[in-house]
C-alpha positions in Angstrom: 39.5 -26.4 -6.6 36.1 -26.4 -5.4 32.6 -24.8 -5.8 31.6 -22.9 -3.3 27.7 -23.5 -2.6 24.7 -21.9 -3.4 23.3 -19.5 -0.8 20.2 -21.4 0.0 17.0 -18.8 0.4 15.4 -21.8 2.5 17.7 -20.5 5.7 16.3 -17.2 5.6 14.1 -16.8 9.3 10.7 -15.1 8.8 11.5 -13.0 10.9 13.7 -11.5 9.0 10.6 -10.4 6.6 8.8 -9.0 9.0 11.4 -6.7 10.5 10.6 -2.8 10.0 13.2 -1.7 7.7 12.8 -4.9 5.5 9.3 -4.3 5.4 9.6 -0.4 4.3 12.0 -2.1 1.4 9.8 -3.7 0.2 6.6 -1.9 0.4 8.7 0.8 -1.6 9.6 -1.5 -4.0 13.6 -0.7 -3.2 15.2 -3.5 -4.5 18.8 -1.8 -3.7 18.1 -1.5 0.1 16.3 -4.9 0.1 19.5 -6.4 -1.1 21.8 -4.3 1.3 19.5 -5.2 3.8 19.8 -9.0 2.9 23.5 -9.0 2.3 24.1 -6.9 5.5 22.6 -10.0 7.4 23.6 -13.0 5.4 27.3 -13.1 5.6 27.3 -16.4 3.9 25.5 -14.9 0.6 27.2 -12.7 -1.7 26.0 -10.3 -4.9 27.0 -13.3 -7.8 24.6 -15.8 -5.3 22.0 -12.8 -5.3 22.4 -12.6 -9.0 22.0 -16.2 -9.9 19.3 -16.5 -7.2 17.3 -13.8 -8.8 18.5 -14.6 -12.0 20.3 -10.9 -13.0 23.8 -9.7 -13.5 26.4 -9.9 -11.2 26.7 -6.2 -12.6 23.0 -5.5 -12.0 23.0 -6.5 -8.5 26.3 -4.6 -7.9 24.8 -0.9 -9.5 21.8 -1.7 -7.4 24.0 -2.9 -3.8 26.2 0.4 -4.8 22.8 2.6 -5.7 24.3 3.6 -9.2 21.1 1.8 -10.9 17.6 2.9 -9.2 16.4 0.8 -6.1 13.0 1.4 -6.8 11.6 -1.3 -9.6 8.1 -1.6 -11.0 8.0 -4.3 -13.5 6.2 -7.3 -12.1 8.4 -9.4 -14.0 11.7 -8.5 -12.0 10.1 -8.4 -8.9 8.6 -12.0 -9.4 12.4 -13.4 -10.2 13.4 -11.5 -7.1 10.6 -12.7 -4.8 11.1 -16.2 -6.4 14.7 -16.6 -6.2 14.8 -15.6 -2.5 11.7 -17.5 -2.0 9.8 -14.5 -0.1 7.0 -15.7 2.3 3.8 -14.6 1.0 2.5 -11.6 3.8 6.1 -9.9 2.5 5.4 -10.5 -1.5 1.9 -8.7 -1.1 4.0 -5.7 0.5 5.9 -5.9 -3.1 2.7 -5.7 -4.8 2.7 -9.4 -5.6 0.1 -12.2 -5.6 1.0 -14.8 -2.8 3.1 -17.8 -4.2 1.2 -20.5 -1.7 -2.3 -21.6 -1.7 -2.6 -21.6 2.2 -4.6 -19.0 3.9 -3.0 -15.4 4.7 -2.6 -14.4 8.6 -5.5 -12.2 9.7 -2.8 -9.3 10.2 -0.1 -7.9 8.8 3.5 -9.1 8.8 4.4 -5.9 10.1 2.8 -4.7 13.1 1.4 -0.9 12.5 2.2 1.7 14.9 -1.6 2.0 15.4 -2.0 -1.5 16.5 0.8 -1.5 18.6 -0.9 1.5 20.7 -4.4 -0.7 20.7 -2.5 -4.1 21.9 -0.3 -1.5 24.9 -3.1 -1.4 27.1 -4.5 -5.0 27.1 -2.9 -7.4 24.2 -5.9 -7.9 22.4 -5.3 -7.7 18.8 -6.6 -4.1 17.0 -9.3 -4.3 14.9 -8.1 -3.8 11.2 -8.4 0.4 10.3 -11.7 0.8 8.7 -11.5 3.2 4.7 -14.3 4.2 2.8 -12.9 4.3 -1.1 -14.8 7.2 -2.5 -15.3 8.4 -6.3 -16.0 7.4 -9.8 -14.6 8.0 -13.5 -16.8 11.5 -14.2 -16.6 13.0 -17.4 -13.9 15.6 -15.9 -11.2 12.7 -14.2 -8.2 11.5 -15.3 -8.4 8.2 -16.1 -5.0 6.7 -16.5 -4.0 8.6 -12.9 -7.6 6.5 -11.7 -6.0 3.0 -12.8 -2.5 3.7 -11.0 -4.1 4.8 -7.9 -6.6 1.5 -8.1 -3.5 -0.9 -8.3 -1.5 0.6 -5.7 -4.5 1.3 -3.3 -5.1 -2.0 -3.9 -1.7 -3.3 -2.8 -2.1 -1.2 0.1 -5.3 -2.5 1.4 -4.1 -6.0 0.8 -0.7 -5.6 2.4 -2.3 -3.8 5.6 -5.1 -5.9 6.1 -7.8 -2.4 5.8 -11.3 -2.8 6.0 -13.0 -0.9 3.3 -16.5 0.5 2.4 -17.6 1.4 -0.8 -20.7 2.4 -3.1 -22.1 -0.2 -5.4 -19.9 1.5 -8.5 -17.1 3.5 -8.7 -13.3 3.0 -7.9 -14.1 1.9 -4.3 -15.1 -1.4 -5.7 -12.7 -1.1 -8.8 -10.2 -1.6 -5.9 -11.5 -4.5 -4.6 -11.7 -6.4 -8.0 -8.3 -6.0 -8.4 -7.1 -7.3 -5.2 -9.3 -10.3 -6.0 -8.3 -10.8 -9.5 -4.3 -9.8 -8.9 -4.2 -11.8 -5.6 -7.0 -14.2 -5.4 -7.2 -13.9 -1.6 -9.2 -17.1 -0.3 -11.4 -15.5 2.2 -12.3 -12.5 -0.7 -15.8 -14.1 -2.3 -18.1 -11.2 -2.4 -17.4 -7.5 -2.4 -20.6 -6.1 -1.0 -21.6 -2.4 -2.2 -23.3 -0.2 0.3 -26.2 1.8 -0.8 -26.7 5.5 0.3 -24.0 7.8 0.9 -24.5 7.8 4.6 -23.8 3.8 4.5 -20.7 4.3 3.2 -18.7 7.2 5.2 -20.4 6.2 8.8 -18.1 3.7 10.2 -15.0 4.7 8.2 -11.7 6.4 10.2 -10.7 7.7 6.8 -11.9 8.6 3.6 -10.1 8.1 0.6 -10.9 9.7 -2.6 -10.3 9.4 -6.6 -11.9 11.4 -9.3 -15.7 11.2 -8.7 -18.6 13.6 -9.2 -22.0 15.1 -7.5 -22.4 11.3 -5.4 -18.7 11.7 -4.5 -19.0 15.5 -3.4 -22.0 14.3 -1.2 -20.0 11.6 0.6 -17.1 14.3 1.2 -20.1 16.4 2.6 -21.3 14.0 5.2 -17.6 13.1 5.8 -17.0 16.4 7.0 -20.5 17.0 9.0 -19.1 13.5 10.7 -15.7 15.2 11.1 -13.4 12.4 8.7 -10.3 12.5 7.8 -10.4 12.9 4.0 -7.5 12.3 1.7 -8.2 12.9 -1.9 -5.7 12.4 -5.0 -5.9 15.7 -7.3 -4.4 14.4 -9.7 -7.1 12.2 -10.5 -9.5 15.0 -11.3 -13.2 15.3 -11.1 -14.4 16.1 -6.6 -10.8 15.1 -6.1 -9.4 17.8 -7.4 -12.3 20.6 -6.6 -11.8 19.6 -3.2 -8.5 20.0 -2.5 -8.6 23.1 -4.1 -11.1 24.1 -1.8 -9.1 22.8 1.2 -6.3 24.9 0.3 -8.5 28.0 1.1 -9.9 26.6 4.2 -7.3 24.9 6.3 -10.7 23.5 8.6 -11.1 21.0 5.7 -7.5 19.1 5.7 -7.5 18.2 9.0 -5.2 16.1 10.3 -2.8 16.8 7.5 0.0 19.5 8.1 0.8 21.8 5.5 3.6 19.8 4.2 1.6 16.2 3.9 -1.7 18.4 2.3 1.1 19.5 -0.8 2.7 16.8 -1.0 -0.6 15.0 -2.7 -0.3 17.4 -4.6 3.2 16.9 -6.1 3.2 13.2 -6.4 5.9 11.9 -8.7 4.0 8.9 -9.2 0.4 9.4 -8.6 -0.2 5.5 -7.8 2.4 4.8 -4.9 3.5 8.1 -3.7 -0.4 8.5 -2.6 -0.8 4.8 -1.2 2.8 5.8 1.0 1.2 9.2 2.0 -2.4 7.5 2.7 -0.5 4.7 5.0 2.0 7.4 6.9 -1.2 9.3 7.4 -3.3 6.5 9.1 -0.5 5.2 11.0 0.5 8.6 12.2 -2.7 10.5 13.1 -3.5 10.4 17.2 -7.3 9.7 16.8 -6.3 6.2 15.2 -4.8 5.0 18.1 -7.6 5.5 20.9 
């Protein structure tokens, strides 16, 4: 009788991290359509290689294959077994939230192409310049602090996974965001975060602004933002100008421009208040028409 081999993770193409629903997999953390996604296209693996691979059940791999266990996982512990044991290139373990497993430098863009940089390249193949975020707000008096350090992480994730530009004040959770990405993923270009003094600095040549918590400097920057006419996306949950201004927008529709009724409440009613807004902050800069020209 004999052994049947061990699926080996080393014939896996790139490619195949890089394709769209792969990518969306993992950027949700979905480990249940990842592994449908990977058994659907390696005929030659099976859930107990998947399960010794990534070092689980046989069981555990079946509820999640089946989708009687949640997908969706957020210990870093299980995703590093996972991204180990399938030996995940690096641009697809920062879309899980993980630090890159190789010392070599990471590609100037994203894995995935975005639909915005696929309507810059259309007219003459150069590549897009990355989208430019200004990463407003602080940890005033009135904010919610633990909603702040999800939001951080996951923004964090987000800007590392998409390649963003971003601009932020010399303090406050525009910066906070940019420790973490150097700490959690020690990125080699990443040497020097560089804090931009005066409001005005920081909202000019952003396409978005993102806000968390943050007090009277925060409300100033959503000011200019709007006199500039900016897209601003800000977290309610995380209290402090966040929250007041989305409250505000609510009454004035002028002020939640480009978001449709249904994306402005649904920051609103984030389940998870650290990657449901990164998801809705992505959908929203890949989806809005003035991102494209």
């Amino acid at each position: 009788m004999t052994r049947r081999r061990t699926f080996d993770p080393g014939v896996v193409p790139v490619g195949f991290w890089c394709r769209e629903d792969v990518a969306q997999a993992l950027t949700g953390r979905d480990v249940g359509q990842l592994f449908r996604l990977f058994l659907g296209q390696f005929a030659d693996c099976t859930q107990t290689q998947l399960a010794l691979l990534t070092q689980h059940d046989r069981s555990d791999i079946s509820n999640w294959v089946r989708g009687t266990r949640q997908g969706r996982v957020s210990d870093i512990e299980v995703l590093t077994r996972i991204a180990d044991g399938l030996q995940i290139p690096d641009q697809a373990r920062l879309l899980l939230g993980l630090a890159p497993a190789g010392s070599f430098p990471l590609h100037p863009r994203p894995a995935v192409p975005r639909q915005r940089a696929d309507a810059r390249d259309a007219d003459d193949g150069a590549a897009s310049a990355p989208v430019h975020v200004a990463i407003c707000g602080s940890r005033a008096p009135d904010t919610d602090a633990c909603v702040i350090d999800i939001a951080v992480r996951c923004l964090a994730r987000l800007v590392m996974s998409r390649n963003y530009k971003v601009s932020h004040g010399p303090v406050g959770v525009g910066i906070e965001v940019m420790t973490y990405i150097a700490d959690q993923y020690r990125p080699p270009d990443i040497a020097l975060a560089i804090g931009l003094f005066g409001h005005r600095n920081v909202i000019q040549d952003a396409e978005f602004v993102i806000v968390l918590g943050g007090g009277a400097g925060t409300q100033a920057e959503i000011d200019l933002a709007l006199s500039m006419g900016k897209p601003i996306i800000a977290l309610p949950a995380s209290g402090g100008t966040a929250r007041r201004f989305y409250h505000q927008a609510a009454r004035d529709h002028r002020l939640r421009d480009p978001l449709d009724d249904e994306q402005f409440a649904a920051l609103n009613a984030c389940a998870d208040p650290g990657e449901d807004f990164a998801r809705i902050v992505e959908q929203l800069i890949n989806n809005d028409p003035r991102s494209t020209t």
